[in-house]
ZATORDO-349448 format. One record per residue (C-alpha): residue in one letter; x, y, z. Coordinates in pm, whole numbers, plus 50000, padded with zeros to 5 digits. Layout:
// ZATORDO-349448
AXYZ...
END
This chain:
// ZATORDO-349448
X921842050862184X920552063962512X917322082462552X917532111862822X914522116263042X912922154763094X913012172663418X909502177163557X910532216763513X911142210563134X908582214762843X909542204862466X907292228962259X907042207661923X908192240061662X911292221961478X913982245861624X915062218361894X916192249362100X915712237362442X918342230962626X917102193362720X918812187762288X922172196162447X922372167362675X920562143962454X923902125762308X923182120661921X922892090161656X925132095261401X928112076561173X924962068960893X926492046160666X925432041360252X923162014960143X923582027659774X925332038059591X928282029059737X927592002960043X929542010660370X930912037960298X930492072160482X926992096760407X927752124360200X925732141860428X925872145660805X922192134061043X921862137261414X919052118661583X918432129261948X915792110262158X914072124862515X911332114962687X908712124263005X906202102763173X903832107762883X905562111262583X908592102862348X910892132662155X912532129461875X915262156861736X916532152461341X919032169561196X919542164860853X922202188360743X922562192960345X925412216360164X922612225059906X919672230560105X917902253159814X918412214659642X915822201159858X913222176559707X909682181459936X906742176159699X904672156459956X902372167860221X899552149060242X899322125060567X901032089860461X901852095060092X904882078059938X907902097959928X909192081959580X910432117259456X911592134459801X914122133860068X912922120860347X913832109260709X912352074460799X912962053961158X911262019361300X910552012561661X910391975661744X909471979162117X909251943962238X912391933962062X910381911261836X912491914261556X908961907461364X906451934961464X906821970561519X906272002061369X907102026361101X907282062561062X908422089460801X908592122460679X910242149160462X911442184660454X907842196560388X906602178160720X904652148760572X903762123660811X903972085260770X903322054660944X902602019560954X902391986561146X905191960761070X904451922161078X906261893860909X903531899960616X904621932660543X903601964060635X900311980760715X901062011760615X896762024460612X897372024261030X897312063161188X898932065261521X898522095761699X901302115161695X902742148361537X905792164261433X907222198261268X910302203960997X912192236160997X914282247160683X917322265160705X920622270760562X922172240960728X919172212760602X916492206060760X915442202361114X912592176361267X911232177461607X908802147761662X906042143761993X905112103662025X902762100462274X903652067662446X899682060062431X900132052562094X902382025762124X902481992862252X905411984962499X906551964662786X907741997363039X909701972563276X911451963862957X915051980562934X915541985162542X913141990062241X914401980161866X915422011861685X916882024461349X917032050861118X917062060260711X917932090160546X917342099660144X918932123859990X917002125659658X919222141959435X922122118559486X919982090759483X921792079959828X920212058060102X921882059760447X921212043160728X922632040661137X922492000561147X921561972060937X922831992960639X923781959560360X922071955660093X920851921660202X919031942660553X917221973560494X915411994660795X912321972160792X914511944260855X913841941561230X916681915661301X919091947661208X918251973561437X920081986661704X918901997262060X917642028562246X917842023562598X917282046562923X912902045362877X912272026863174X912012053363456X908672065663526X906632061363153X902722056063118X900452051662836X897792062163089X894872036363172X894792025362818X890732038462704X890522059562396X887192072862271X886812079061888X882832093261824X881762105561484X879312124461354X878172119060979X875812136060720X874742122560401X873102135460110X871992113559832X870322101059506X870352073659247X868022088958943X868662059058750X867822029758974X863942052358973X865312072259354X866142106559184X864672124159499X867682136559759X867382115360098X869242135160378X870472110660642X872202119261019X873622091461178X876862090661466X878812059761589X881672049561788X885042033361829X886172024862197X889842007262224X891111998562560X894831981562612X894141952162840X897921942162900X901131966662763X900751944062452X897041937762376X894591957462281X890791952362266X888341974362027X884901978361990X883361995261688X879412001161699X877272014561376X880572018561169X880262037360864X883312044460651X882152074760392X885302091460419X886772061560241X889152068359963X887652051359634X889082020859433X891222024559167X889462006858873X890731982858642X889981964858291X889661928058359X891101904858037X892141878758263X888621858158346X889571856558687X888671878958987X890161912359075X891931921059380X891071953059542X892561962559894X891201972060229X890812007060280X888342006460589X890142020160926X888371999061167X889811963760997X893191979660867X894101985561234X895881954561369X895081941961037X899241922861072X897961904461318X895181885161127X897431877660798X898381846560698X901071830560550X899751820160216X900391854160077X903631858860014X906051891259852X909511875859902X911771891359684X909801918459550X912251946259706X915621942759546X915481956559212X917661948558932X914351949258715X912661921258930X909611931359091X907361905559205X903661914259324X902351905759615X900571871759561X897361875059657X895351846959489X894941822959796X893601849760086X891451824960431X890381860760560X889991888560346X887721912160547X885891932260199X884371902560261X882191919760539X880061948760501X880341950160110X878661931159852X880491921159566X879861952059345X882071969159672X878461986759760X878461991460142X876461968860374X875311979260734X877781971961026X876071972561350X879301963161550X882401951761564X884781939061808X888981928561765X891511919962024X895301923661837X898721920861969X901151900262172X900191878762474X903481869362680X906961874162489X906521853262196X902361844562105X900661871461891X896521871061873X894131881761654X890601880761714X887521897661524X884391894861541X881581913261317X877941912061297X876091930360983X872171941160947X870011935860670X870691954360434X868811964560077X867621926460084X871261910760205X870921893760497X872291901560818X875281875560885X878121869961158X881961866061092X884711853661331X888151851861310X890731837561558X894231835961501X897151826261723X900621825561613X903801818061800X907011833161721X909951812861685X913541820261710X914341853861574X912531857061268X910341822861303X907151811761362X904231788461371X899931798661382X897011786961309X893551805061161X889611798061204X887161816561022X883301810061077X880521830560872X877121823760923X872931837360906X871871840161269X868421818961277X869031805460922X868751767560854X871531769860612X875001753160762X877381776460864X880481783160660X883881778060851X887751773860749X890841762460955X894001760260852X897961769060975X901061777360849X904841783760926X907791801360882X911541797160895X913871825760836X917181834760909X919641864160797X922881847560829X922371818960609X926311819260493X927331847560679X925001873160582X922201861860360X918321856860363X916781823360341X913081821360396X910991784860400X907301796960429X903921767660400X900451766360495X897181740760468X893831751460491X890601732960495X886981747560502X883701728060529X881261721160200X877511723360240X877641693459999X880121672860162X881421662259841X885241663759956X888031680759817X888091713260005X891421720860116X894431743059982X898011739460062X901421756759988X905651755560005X907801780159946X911481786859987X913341820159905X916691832959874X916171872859831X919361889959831X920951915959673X922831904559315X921381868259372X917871866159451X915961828059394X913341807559511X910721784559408X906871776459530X904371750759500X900761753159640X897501731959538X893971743159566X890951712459555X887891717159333X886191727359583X888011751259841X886041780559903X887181796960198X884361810560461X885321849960445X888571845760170X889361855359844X890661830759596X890711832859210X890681800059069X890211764159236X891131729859072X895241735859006X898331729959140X900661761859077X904361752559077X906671788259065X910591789059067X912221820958956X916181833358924X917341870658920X920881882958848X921341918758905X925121931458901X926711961458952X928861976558722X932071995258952X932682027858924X930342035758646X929172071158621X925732065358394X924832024458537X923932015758861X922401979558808X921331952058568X918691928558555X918361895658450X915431873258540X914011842758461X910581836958629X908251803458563X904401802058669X903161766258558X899611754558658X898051714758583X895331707858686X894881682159006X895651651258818X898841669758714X897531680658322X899451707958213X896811739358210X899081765758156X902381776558141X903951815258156X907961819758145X908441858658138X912561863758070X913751900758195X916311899857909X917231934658007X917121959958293X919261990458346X918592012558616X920872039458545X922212065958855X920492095158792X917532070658871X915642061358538X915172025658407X914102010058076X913061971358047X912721945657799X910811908757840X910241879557634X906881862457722X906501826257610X903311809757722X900801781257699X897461780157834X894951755857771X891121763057900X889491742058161X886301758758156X884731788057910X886301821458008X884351856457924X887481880157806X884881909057731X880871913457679X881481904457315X884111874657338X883941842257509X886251817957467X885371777457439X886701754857710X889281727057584X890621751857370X894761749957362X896751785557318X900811786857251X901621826057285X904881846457302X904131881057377X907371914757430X907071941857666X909221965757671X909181994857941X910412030158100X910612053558400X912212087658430X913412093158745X910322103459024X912142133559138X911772148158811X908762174358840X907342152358522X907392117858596X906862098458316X906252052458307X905542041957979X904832005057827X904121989357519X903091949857506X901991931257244X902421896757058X899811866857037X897121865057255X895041832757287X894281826356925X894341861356800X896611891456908X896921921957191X898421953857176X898181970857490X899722001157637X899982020057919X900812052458062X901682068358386X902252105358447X902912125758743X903612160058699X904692178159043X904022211658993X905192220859347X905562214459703X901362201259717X900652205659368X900792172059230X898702154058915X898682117558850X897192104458585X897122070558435X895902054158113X895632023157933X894912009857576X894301971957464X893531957457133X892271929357083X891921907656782X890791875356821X888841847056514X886481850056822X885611888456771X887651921156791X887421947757069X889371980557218X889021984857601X890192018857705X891032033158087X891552068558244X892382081458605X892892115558664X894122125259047X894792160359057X896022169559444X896072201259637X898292191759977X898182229560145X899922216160437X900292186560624X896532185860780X895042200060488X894302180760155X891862181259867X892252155059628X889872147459355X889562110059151X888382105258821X887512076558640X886462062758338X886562025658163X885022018057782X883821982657984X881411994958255X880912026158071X880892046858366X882792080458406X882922083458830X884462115859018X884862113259395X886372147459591X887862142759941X888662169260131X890382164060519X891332187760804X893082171461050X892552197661367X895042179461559X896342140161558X893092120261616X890642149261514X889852150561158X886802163460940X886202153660610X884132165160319X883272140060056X881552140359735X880842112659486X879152111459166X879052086758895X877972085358539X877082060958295X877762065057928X874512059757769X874742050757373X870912052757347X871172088357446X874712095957331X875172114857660X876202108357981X873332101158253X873612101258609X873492068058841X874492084059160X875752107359373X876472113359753X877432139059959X879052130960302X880412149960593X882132131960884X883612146361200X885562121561381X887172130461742X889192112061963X889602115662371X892412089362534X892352086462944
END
């Protein structure tokens, strides 16, 4: 398609009507063709995408005409929620014609807006560009006119055509439509699919490249437990300065960060032994954040259904960056600045570079933390990189803590014609104070993740003792060695089926002299995802584990090392479709569990209420009866939202776990004023279940308001 540039005379007022007469000569997108249900064939329902432009600025015109437009699904408003129940509009912009990085965008017929960064890793979907947009409803569908500020993006403007593609959802029919790339083996993100806008390079800036983000913050608060119960008022400001050195890099400076508007961790009950992970929510290292990951975590075939979803591995992380600034209790630690370069140098290398120094803080240490990483693309979906990571105590005698490593990938998506075959590996090494040897982590992987057939198997090995500088890991000593099948046909012409699932999915672990420590083979014996969009699961759960060290299952229980387990454990699990207004995921597991038994179950339920009236809440139950002890862990999360529009939200967390004992509530309000201009209200207050006192008693609670503007030249 062909973008159509503005006369200097013309003005696009951003209302959703796309009545100005620059529309007309815009020639439209169109001939959307079904992903599901039925794949090639025609939409049901007719979408126009129309694309101008000025010096300044890209315009984007939807139409998304519907026969039933009183059928409309439009819970969401709030800025970058998933649209799992709506309809919703969707398009990627892959500028540099990567066919690795780009971005993401999305909203629905209530004007949500959603974005993210695209790398090979995945997507970063906690990145806010500024941009905005505006839906209009009317008896035809629904209507989106979209203002992109070219500022926001990165892009070559002597190149002559950017990556592009579109996805429509109608909601009802359960129908996924898209303009290219529209097999079941491709998908939008699939950059190698899209096709191309051309006719943006006449005349296009993204000015000198400086924006200016200050904030102002306010905090209020107290910790009567820990013997503070006096309110401390605090003032403190700060600032974020970016500045795009080439049309593809970008340099930022952050200097007495503070991130109280932070949305809080979800919590969890821990009967594993092992470490938690809990994600990055802090803006400052979310932004670029594709450009610093590495290959050793992996979510190949997590994306095609059939009852086989596969979570992002995330037990071998070389930079994981809640490393800096929190402790490991996730208590914040003072930043006094920060500095990243991200994004492409030339046409194929990519570079990520941060570096971080904290203060002392509440008896932590100041420290500093670097991270450099180069990657070169390769091919179309290819490449090759390397990582360094240093952390060390300025003035400190102790030896500075550093890991390098690299990794690879090879990817194609016409292995055969047209399937996906992925070959992903990686080594790291990091130094050890002691010099005793054995630090160093490696990793293969090959994947076949396609639609009906989806395959692949992984090995990786981590030495005693690897211990990566600023990474995350949750075990050392083991060799893990993962292959995995899914089956998931398609039953023709059936009114009631869509798909079902069959999967057989192996994690084995021995230890480095290659003694077996455990072994997990979880069988999907049964998956139906039906049309009207509910699913029900069954899986058989054999397993051996033997213990290599003492593991603490609970405050109570601790289980002796050398002790040998043989398990089989059943799950079976639900979902009612999320466009129901309640939304309902239930699942029962039980069977052996080391030497005793575990029942646990869990519950998920949304109720939307409507348009920006939504309530999650979750819950889980385990029981657990072991010769070692008995005990009952318990979990709540109540999320009650009020979206009033798309810059206003209120949403309110609580929490509560029979472990820690502690009942937390956090309230976040945000006004967004305009794109880049947001205030938010926050309060936080936690509990602790005292059974001394039988009540509740406070441990602490802050109050935080944070203003935070932004000014680009």
């Amino acid at each position: 398609m062909t973008a159509v540039r503005i006369r200097d005379d013309e003005r696009i007022v951003i209302d959703g009507r796309l009545d100005e007469q620059a529309w007309e000569r815009a020639v439209p997108a169109t001939d959307f063709r079904q992903q599901d249900p039925r794949e090639g064939d025609p939409s049901s329902e007719r979408t126009e995408v129309r694309i101008l432009y000025n010096r300044k600025a890209l315009y984007m015109g939807m139409i998304c005409f519907d026969d039933e437009p009183n059928r409309l699904l439009r819970y969401q408003r709030r800025r970058d929620e998933f649209l799992q129940a709506d309809d919703r509009f969707q398009w990627v912009f892959d500028p540099f014609l990567t066919a690795q990085n780009g971005y993401f965008f999305e909203t629905n017929p209530s004007g949500l807006m959603g974005d993210a960064l695209l790398g090979p890793a995945g997507s970063n979907r906690q990145w806010d560009g500024i941009w905005t947009l505006r839906v209009q409803r009317s008896n035809i569908g629904w209507t989106v006119e979209v203002e992109i500020p070219f500022s926001t993006l990165n892009f070559d403007p002597n190149g002559t055509s950017w990556g592009i593609n579109f996805q429509r959802t109608v909601r009802r029919k359960n129908e996924e439509t898209l303009w290219a790339g529209w097999g079941r083996n491709q998908g939008l993100q699939r950059l190698t699919n899209t096709g191309l806008l051309q006719g943006l390079n006449q005349d296009v800036s993204s000015g000198i490249g400086l924006e200016v983000r200050p904030y102002g913050l306010f905090t209020s608060q107290a910790s009567p437990i820990t013997g503070q119960p006096q309110t401390r008022n605090h003032f403190t400001g700060g600032i974020d300065l970016s500045y795009s050195l080439t049309t593809g890099l970008r340099s930022i400076f952050t200097a007495n960060t503070d991130f109280a508007q932070t949305e809080v961790d979800q919590r969890a009950v821990n009967l594993t032994g092992f470490p938690l992970f809990f994600p990055e929510k802090r803006t400052f290292f979310l932004e670029g954040a594709n450009f610093l990951d590495f290959g050793s975590v992996t979510q190949a075939g997590s994306s095609f259904g059939g009852g086989f979803s596969r979570p992002v591995d995330t037990s071998i992380i070389p930079f994981f960056s809640r490393r800096i600034g929190l402790d490991a209790d996730g208590n914040p630690q003072k930043i006094n600045y920060g500095v990243k370069l991200i994004g492409q140098v030339g046409r194929r290398q990519d570079l990520g570079v941060l570096y971080v120094r904290t203060g002392t803080d509440h008896g932590v240490p100041g420290e500093d933390f670097l991270v450099l990483r180069p990657k070169r693309r390769l091919f179309r979906q290819s490449y090759v990189g390397t990582i360094y990571t240093l952390r060390r105590q300025p003035g400190s005698t102790l030896k500075a803590l550093q890991t390098l490593g690299a990794d690879f990938q090879l990817a194609t998506s016409t292995f055969r014609g047209s399937r996906n075959l992925l070959t992903t590996g990686f080594f790291l090494h990091n130094t050890n104070p002691l010099d005793t040897g054995h630090s160093s982590a490696y990793g293969l992987r090959m994947d076949y993740p396609n639609d009906r057939w989806n395959a692949g198997m992984s090995y990786r090995g981590i030495q005693e003792n690897f211990n990566p500088a600023i990474g995350f890991i949750q075990r050392t000593g083991y060799q893990q060695y993962n292959p995995y099948l899914n089956f998931s046909p398609r039953p023709r012409n059936n009114k009631f089926v869509r798909r079902f699932g069959f999967t057989a999915d192996l994690n084995m672990l021995t230890d480095m002299h290659n003694r077996f420590l455990s072994r997990t083979l979880d069988f999907t014996v049964f998956n139906m995802d039906l049309q009207r969009q509910d699913s029900v699961n069954v899986h058989v759960i054999p397993g051996y584990e033997r213990l290599d060290r003492d593991r603490k299952l609970h405050p109570t229980v601790t289980l002796p090392s050398g002790a040998e387990y043989n398990t089989v454990r059943y799950r079976v699990g639900a979902s009612t479709a999320n466009r129901r207004v309640v939304a309902v995921t239930p699942a029962v597991e039980w069977g052996h569990f080391y030497g005793g038994t575990r029942r646990q179950t869990t519950l998920d339920v949304t109720v939307r209420a409507r348009p920006g009236v939504i309530i999650y809440l979750s819950s889980e139950w385990n029981h657990v009866d072991l010769p070692e002890g008995k005990f009952s862990t318990t979990l709540y999360r109540l999320t009650p939202e009020l979206q009033f529009n798309q810059w206003l939200s209120l949403v309110n967390t609580m929490q509560y776990d029979s472990v820690s004992r502690v009942l937390g509530w956090q309230s976040r309000f945000r006004w967004i004023l305009i794109p880049g201009n947001d205030l938010y209200v926050v309060y936080t207050q936690n509990w602790l279940d005292d059974p001394a006192l039988n009540r509740f008693t406070t441990l602490n609670r802050l109050a935080a308001t944070k203003f935070i503007y932004t000014h680009r030249f």
